[in-house]
C-alpha positions in Angstrom: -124.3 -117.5 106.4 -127.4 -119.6 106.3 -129.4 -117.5 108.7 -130.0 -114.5 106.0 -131.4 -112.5 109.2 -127.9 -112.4 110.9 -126.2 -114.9 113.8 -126.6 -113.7 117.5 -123.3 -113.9 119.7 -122.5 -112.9 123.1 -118.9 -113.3 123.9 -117.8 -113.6 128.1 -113.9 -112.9 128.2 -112.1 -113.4 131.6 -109.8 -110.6 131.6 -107.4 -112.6 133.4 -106.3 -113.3 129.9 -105.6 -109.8 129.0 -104.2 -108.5 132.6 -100.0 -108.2 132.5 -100.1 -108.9 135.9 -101.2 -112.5 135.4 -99.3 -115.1 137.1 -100.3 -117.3 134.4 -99.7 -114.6 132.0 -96.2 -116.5 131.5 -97.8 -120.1 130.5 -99.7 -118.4 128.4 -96.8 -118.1 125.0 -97.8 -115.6 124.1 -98.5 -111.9 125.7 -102.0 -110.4 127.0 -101.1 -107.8 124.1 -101.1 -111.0 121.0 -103.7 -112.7 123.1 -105.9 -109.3 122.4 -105.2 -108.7 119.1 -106.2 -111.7 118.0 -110.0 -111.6 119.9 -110.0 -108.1 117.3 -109.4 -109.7 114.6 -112.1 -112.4 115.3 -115.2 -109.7 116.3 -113.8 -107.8 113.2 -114.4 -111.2 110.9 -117.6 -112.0 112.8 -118.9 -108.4 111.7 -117.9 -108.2 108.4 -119.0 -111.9 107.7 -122.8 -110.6 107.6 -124.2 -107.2 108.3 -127.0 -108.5 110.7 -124.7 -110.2 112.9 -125.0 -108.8 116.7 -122.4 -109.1 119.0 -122.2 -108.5 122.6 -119.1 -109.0 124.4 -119.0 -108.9 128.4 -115.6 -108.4 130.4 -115.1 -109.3 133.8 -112.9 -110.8 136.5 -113.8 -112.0 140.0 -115.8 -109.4 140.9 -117.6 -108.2 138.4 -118.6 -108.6 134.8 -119.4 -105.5 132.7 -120.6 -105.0 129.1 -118.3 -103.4 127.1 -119.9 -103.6 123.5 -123.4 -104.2 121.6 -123.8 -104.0 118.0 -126.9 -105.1 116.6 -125.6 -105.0 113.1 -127.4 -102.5 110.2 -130.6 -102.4 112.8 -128.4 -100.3 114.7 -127.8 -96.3 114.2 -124.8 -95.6 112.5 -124.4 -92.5 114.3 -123.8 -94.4 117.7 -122.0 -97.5 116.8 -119.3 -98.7 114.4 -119.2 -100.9 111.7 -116.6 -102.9 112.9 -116.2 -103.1 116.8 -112.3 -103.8 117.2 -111.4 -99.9 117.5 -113.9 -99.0 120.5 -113.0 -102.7 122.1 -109.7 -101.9 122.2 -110.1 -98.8 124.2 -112.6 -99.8 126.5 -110.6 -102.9 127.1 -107.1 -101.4 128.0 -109.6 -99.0 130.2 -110.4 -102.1 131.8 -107.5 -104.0 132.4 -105.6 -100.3 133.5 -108.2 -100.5 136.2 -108.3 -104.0 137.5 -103.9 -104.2 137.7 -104.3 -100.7 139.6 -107.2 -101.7 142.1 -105.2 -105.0 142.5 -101.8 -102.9 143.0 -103.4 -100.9 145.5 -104.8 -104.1 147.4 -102.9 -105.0 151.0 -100.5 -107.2 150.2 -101.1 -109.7 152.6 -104.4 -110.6 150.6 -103.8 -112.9 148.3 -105.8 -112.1 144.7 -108.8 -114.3 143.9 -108.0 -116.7 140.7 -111.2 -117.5 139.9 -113.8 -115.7 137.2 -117.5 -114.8 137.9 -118.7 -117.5 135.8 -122.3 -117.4 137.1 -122.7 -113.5 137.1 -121.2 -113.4 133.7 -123.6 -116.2 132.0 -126.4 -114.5 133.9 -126.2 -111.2 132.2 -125.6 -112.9 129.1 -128.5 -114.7 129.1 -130.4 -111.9 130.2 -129.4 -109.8 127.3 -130.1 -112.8 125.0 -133.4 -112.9 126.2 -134.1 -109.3 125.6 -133.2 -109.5 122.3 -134.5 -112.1 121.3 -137.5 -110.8 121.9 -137.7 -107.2 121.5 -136.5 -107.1 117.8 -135.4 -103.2 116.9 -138.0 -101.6 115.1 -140.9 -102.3 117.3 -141.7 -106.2 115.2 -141.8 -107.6 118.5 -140.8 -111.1 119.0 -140.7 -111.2 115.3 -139.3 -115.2 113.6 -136.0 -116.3 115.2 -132.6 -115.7 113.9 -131.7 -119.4 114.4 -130.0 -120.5 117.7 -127.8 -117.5 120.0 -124.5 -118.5 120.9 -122.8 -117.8 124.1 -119.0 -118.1 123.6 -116.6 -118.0 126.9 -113.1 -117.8 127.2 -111.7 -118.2 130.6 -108.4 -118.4 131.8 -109.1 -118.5 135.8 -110.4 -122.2 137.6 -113.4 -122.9 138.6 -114.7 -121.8 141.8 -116.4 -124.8 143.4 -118.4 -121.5 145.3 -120.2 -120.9 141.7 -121.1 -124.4 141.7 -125.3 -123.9 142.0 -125.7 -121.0 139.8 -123.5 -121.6 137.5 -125.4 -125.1 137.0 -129.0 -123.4 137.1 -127.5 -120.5 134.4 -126.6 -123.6 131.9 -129.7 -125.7 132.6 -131.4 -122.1 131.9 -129.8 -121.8 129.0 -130.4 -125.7 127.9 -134.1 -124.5 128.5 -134.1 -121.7 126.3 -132.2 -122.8 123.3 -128.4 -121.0 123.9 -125.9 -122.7 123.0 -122.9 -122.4 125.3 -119.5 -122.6 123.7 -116.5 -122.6 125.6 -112.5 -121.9 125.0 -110.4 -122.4 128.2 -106.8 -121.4 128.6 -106.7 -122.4 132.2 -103.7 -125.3 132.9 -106.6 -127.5 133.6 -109.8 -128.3 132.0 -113.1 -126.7 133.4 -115.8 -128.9 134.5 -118.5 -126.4 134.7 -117.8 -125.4 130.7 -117.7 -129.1 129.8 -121.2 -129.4 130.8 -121.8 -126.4 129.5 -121.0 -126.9 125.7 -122.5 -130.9 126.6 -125.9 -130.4 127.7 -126.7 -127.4 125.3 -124.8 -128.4 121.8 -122.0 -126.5 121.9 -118.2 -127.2 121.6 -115.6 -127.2 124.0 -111.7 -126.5 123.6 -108.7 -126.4 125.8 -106.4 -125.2 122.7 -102.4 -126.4 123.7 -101.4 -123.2 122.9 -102.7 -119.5 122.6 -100.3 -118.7 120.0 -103.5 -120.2 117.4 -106.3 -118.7 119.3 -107.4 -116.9 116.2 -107.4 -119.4 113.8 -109.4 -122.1 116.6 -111.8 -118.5 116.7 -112.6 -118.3 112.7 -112.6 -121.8 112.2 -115.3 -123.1 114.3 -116.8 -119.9 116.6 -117.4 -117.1 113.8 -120.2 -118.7 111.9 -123.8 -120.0 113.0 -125.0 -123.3 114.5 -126.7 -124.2 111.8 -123.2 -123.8 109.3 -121.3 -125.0 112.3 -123.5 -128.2 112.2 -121.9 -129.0 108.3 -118.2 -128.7 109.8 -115.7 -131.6 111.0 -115.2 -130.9 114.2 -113.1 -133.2 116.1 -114.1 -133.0 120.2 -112.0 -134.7 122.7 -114.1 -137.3 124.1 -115.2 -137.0 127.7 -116.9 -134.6 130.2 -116.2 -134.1 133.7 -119.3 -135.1 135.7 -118.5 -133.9 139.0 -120.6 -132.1 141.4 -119.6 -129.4 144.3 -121.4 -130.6 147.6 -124.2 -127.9 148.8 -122.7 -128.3 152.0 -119.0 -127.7 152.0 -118.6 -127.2 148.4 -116.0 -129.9 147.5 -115.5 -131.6 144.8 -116.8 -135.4 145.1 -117.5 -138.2 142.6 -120.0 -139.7 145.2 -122.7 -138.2 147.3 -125.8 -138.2 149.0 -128.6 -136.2 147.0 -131.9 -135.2 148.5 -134.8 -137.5 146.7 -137.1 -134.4 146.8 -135.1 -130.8 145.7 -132.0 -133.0 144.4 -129.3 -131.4 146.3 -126.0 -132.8 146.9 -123.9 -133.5 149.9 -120.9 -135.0 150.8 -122.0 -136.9 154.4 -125.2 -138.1 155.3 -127.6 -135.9 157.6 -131.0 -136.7 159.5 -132.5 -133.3 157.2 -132.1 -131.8 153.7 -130.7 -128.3 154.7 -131.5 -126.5 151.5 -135.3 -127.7 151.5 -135.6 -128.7 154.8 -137.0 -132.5 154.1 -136.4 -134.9 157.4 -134.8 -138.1 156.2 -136.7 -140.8 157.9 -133.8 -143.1 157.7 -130.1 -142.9 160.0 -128.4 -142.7 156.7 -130.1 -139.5 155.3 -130.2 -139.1 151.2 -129.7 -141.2 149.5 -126.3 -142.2 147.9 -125.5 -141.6 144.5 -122.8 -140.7 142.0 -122.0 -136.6 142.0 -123.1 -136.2 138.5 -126.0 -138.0 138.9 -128.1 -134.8 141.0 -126.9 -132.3 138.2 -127.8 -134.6 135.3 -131.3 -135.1 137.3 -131.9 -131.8 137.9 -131.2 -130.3 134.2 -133.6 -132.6 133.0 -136.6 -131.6 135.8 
């Protein structure tokens, strides 16, 4: 590792990947079971690559997003936490997943069952804990010299959720801000715009692997060490990023728009007022028209 102090990692996992009862458990090629091992294996490697690496791993679904493991590495207590995080995981996982199939079993069965991930909630928390331990070091050294650049790694297998548009965008320009960089792994049938931008605007990478059946080996290659080792690899990106704003109004997906010249919001018709700050638009075609991507890119860089 080039950070002697230890790498910090937060890992989001959309249990969608791990639940049986996944429609797109099928597509997937492999089962939730493989699909699990394999995320073991990799917090195992990431462990034992330095004993100062901390790892915090978050599991969630629509409705929620818990944490379901910190280790801060040799700073921690050995009485409390393992040395290698794969055994607990496993446990608290299955716990996890048992729980969301049976609250979704139990569910009417005229509802249908939300697809999408809480994205926003998810890199909220994250951040959150990054924050916290950034700066409040264990042993009372206070903020202490950085460990290089945290790392946020999410793998979804759920769409986005036009809904999460606005926070999820304020949680990566947040993270932009603060020096996280956002990685992302989706195994979703289509690519996700939100993570694009993600891993775009804050340095990170972004895969949509063809298959799950090398999940690991994309995981050790390219996620297990630091930034700053990552920065010496050959890492071939697919070119292009998704752009595309979600209207504050109805929440569609558009590619052109009308954004509010003073809080930068997006909507998909014109109006005589700005309804998230309330500005009056003087002329009968309201905001100003502009390209979807044009408002996000505008306000990450305010």
């Amino acid at each position: 590792m080039a950070d002697a102090d230890g790498d910090l990692l937060v890992l989001l996992l959309d249990l969608a990947l791990l639940r049986p009862d996944n429609p797109a458990a099928a597509s997937m090629g492999v089962p939730p079971t493989e699909i699990l091992a394999q995320l073991l294996a990799f917090t195992n490697a990431y462990t034992m690559l330095n004993s100062r690496n901390r790892l915090a791993i978050f599991a969630g679904q629509h409705d929620m997003c818990h944490l379901v493991h910190l280790g801060l590495g040799e700073e921690a207590n050995s009485s409390t936490a393992s040395v290698f995080p794969a055994g607990c995981l496993h446990t608290r996982l299955s716990e996890l997943v048992a729980r969301c199939s049976a609250a979704a079993a139990a569910a009417p069965s005229h509802a249908a069952a939300p697809s999408s991930f809480a994205l926003s909630g998810g890199l909220s928390r994250a951040l959150c804990l990054i924050h916290r331990l950034q700066h409040h070091r264990p042993g009372g050294g206070g903020g202490g010299g950085r460990r290089g650049r945290p790392r946020l790694l999410a793998l979804v297998a759920s769409p986005d959720a036009s809904m999460q548009y606005i926070p999820v965008m304020n949680a990566i320009f947040s993270a932009q801000r603060a020096e996280v960089v956002l990685d992302a792994v989706v195994l979703a049938p289509e690519d996700s715009s939100f993570l694009q931008q993600a891993a775009h605007l804050t340095g990170g990478l972004y895969f949509r692997p063809a298959a799950t059946t090398g999940l690991l080996g994309l995981l050790l290659n390219y996620f297990v060490t630091d930034s700053s080792t990552r920065g010496q690899l050959d890492v071939s990106q697919e070119l292009g990023v998704d752009f595309r704003a979600s209207c504050f109004c109805h929440k569609y997906v558009i590619e052109t728009g009308f954004v509010c010249s003073v809080c930068l919001s997006i909507f998909c018709q014109p109006s005589r007022a700005c309804s998230t700050c309330g500005t009056a638009f003087t002329t009968g075609a309201g905001a100003g028209a502009a390209g979807a991507g044009a408002g996000a890119a505008a306000r990450g860089g305010g």
